[in-house]
Structure formats: structure tokens, C-alpha cells
N, C-alpha and C positions, 0 to 999 in steps of 0.2 A: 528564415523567412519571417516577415511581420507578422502579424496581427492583419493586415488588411492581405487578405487571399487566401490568410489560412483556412484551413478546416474547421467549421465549430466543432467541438467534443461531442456533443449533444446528438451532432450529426450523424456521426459515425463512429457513436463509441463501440457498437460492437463489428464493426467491418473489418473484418481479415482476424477479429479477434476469435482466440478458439479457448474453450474450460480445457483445464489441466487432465490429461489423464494417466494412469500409472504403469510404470514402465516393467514392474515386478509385483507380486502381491495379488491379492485379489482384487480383480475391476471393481469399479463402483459401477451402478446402473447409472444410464442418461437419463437427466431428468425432463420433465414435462414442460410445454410451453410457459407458464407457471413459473418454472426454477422451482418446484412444490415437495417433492421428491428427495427422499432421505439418501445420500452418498455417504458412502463411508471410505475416507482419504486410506490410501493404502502407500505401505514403504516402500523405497526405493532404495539403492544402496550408492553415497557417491556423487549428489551432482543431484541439479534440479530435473524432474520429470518433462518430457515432452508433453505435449496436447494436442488436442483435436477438436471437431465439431466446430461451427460456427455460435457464437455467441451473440445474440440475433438483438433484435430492437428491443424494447422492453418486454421482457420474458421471452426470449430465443432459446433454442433447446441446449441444453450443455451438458459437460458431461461432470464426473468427480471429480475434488481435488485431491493432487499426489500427493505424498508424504515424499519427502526425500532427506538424507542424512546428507548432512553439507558439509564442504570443506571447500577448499580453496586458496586462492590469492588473497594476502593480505591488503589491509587498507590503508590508502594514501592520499595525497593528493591536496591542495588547498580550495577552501572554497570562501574565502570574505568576500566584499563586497558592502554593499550598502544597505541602510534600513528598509525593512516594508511594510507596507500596509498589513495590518492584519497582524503585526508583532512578529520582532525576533527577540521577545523575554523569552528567559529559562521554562522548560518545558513543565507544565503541570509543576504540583508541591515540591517534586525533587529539587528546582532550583537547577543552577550552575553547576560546571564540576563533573568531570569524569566519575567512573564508577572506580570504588576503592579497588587496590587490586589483589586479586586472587589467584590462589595456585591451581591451571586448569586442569590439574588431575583428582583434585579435592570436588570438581563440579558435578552434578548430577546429571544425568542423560533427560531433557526434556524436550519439547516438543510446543513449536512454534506454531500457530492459527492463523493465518493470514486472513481477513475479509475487507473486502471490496471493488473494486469498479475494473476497466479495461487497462490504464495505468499501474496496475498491479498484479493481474495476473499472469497467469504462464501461457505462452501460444505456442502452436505449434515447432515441433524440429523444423528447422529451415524456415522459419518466418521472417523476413526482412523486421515485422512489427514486434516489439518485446515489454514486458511489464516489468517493473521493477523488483515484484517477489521473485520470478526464476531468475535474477542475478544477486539477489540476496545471500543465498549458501557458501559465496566463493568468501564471502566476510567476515563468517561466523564459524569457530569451532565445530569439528565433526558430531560433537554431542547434542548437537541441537536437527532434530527430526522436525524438517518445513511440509507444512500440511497449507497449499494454498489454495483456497476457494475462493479467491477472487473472481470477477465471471463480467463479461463485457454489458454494459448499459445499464451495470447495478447502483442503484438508490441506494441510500442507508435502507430505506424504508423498504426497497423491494429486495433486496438482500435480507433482512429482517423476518420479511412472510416467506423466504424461499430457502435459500443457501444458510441463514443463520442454523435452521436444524442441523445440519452437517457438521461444522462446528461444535456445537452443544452437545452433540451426541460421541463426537470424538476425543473430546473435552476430561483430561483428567486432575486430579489433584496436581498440583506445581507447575501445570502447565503455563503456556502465555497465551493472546490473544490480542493481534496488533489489528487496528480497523482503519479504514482511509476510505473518503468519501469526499464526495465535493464537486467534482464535474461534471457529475449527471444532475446532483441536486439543485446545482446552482443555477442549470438550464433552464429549457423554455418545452422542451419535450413532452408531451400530455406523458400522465403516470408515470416520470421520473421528478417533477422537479419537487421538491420539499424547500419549505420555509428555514428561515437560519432554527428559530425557536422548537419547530419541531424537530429537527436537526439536530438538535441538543439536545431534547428526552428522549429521542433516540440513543442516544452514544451514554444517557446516563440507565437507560434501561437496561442496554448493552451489559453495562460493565458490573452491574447488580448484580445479573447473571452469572457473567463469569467467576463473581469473586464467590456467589453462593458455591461453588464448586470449589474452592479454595486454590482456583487462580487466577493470573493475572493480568488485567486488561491494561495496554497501554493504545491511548488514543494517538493516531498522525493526521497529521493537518494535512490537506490535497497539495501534490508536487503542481508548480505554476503554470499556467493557462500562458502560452505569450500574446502579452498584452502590449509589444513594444510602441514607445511615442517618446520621437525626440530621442532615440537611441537608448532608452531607458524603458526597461522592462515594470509593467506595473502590476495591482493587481487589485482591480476595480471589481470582479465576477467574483475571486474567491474570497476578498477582505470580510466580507460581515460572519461566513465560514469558518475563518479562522477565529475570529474573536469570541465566537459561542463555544468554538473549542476549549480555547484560552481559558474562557469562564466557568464550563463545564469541567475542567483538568483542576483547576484550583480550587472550584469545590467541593468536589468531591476528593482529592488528593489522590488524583490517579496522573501516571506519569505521561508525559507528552511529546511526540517527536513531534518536531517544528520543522519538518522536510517542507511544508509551504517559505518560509523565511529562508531557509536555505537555500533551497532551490533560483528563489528569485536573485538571493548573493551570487550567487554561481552564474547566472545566467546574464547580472550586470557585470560579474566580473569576466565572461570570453568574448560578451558582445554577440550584436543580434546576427550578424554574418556566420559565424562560426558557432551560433544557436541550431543552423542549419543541419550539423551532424547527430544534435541529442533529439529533434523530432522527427519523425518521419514524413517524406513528400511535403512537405509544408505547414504538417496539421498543427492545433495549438497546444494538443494536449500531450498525444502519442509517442513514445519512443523508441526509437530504432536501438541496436544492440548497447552501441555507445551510452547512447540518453540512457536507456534502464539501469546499464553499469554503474555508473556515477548517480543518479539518484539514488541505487541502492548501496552505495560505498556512504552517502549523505545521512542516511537511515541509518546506517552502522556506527556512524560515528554521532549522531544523535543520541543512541543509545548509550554510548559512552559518557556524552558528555551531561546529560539528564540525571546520571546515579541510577540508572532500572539495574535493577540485579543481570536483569538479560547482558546489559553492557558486559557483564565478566565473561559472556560468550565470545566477545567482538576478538576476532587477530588482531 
């Protein structure tokens, strides 16, 4: 479905969306209307975590994010297509170029951070609605532990004063820490929308942090809004989003998946008819099992193709 009837993001980023919770391990506590409240991501063995709890309008009560050891299906599939708004340059300093390759037995057992918005996180077992972190695992080597606190109606900013502790505090040496943001900010919502400018000292504040802990932040650009005109997908809401990105990646030489530019490839290359299966009921942002899938096989191969060390995870 278009653009005209969809769902704004804004609208109903956290409707049906649920925080991640842990299927083994010790629970994390629910947090406070806030999202203010320290969680500590717990393992899971095998396959991403279910969820629970509704993840409400800006600051709805949620719960922790899992940890889960991933495996899976490899990755496939093509995704060209054409230019967008907003750049499909090489991601952050890495440039072009898969990551060199390595023997996955030489790899060390780490531990993935996910942070951001309803697009990303984990929902409930049996959710028709799905985020793209809990289809992540099936793309990546068992040696990578996914910790995803992603949380419905999150800001950079409000993710920042809330869910960011959770992170920080689970946060170890060689870890990673992938961040995605843009559909709440780019909105019109009182206390979600952020400015592209502060939107970027966010993501460089972000990554200061992480790296003081001696790991590694890789920034993602927000998977596409559809904005179809003319049978052509565009991206007028998320473009100035991605370019602070872009800006923020290159100067500081932190590495970037460009699942925005992707996303949009993919979405001119099946056409707006048959777009109808990667969103849910119509909406513009949200994705149903399929949609998660594929933007999270995009992600995968993102990582590849940018040279992040992570890529030597990807199947």
C-alpha cells in the first residue's frame, strides 16, 4: 500500500509493539513510564527471545532486552535497485568492500547491542508485527550473543535518558553496539521529534561512549518510510536523517550500515503492490515477519559489505 492511507510511524510506533523479554536467565525488571530503569539483557540459548508488555506512546512501560545466541539461515537474496535520497555511498570510513575473510573458528564469542525505535525491536511470540533485530540471529554466526533493547516510540534522545543505561551497563570490552533511529525523530509527536543536528550529537555522543569501553559503535541509517509517488518509492521524511548520518560516520570514522539506501533499492526493485507483504496492514514504517526478514538479511549484508569486523560474523 501507498503512502496515502498508510499509517504514520509517529502514530503508532508503539501499537502492538512489545520490549523484549528473556526466555532463560534472569528476568530484567520492567521499567518505569520513563523507560528510566536499569535492565540487565539476559541469555538465551538458540534463536531470538520472545517479548512482552506493550511499548506505549513516548515512555510506555517496557520490559528488558534479551540476549540470545543466534544462528540460523543463511543469507541471500538480491537487493539493487536505484539511487536515494539521502545516499547510497559506502557506509561510514570503511568504504566499499566486504569484510576480508576469516576462519569462523579463530572468532571470538561477542556480543551484539542493539538500540532503537519499533522497526527494530523484538515483539511478542505470535505477533503478526516483527522488528528487524529478532530476525537478525538467523544471519549471523552462533558466536554472536544479540542483546536487543530496542523499545517502541524511541527517540535517539529518549532512548538516550532511558534504555541507553541498559546498554552501557551490559556493555563489555570487544563488544558492538548497532543504533537506528529516525522514525520517531523525523516525526511530529510532542517529546519524540529531534532536529537532524541534534540527531547527530547524539549518535556522536553515543559512539564516545561506547568506544571509551573499548567497543564498537556502528551507526544504521532508519529502514524506509514508504513514501510511494509515481510508482517510485522516495524518501523526503528520512533524507536530511540520513545525511547527518553520513556526516557523522565519516567524521568520526565509525562504520555505517546504509539499510536506509537499501531498503529503498529493494522496495523499487519489488514495487509498491508486492511492498504490501514487508509492511504491516498498510502502515509506513512497520513490518510484518517477511518485512523484518529481509531488512534484517540487508543489515547482514551491510555489514559485510562496509568491512566492520562484525561482517566476519555474517553466514
Amino acid at each position: 500500500m501507498g503512502c496515502s492511507g498508510g499509517v504514520a510511524p509517529d502514530a503508532v510506533e508503539a501499537a502492538a509493539g512489545t520490549g523484549p523479554v528473556a526466555t532463560a536467565g534472569t528476568a530484567g525488571s520492567a521499567s518505569s513510564a520513563g523507560e528510566t530503569s536499569a535492565q540487565a539483557g539476559t541469555a538465551t540459548a538458540m534463536g531470538g527471545a520472545a517479548s512482552s508488555t506493550g511499548g506505549g506512546a513516548s515512555g510506555g512501560a517496557t520490559t528488558s532486552g534479551a540476549s540470545s545466541s543466534v544462528g540460523g539461515a543463511s543469507a541471500g537474496g538480491a537487493n539493487g535497485g536505484g539511487a536515494t535520497t539521502g545516499g547510497n555511498a559506502p557506509g561510514g570510513a570503511g568504504g566499499a568492500g566486504g569484510a576480508d575473510h576469516v576462519d569462523p573458528n579463530s572468532l571470538p564469542n561477542v556480543t551484539l547491542h542493539l538500540a532503537g525505535d519499533s522497526t527494530v525491536m523484538t515483539y511478542a511470540s505470535g505477533s503478526a508485527q516483527e522488528g528487524w533485530g529478532q530476525e537478525l540471529p538467523q544471519f549471523l554466526l552462533g558466536k554472536v550473543a544479540l542483546d536487543n533493547q530496542a523499545i517502541g516510540g524511541a527517540s535517539v534522545e529518549t532512548f538516550y535518558t532511558g534504555r541507553w543505561k541498559n546498554v552501557m551497563s551490559n556493555l563489555k570490552a570487544g563488544d558492538y553496539v548497532m543504533a537506528a533511529f529516525g522514525a520517531n525523530d523525523s516525526g511530529s509527536v510532542a517529546g519524540r521529534h529531534v532536529d537532524p543536528p541534534a540527531f547527530q550529537a547524539r549518535f556522536a555522543v553515543m559512539a564516545q561512549e561506547v568506544m571509551a569501553k573499548q567497543a564498537t559503535f556502528i551507526a544504521v541509517t532508519p529502514s524506509a518510510l514508504q513514501e510511494w509517488s509515481g510508482g517510485k518509492e522516495g524518501n523526503n521524511r528520512l533524507g536530511p536523517y540520513v545525511t547527518v548520518l553520513h556526516t557523522f560516520a565519516e567524521s568520526k570514522g565509525v562504520k555505517l550500515v546504509d539499510l536506509n539506501a537499501r531498503s529503498i533499492e529493494f522496495l523499487n526493485q519489488i514495487g509498491q503492490e508486492a511492498a504490501k507483504e514487508i509492511y504491516i496492514d498498510g502502515d509506513k514504517a512497520h513490518f510484518t515477519k517477511k518485512g523484518a526478514t529481509q531488512m534484517a538479511e540487508l543489515v547482514a549484508r551491510e555489514l559485510s559489505r562496509i568491512g566492520s569486523p562484525l561482517g566476519g560474523y555474517v553466514k
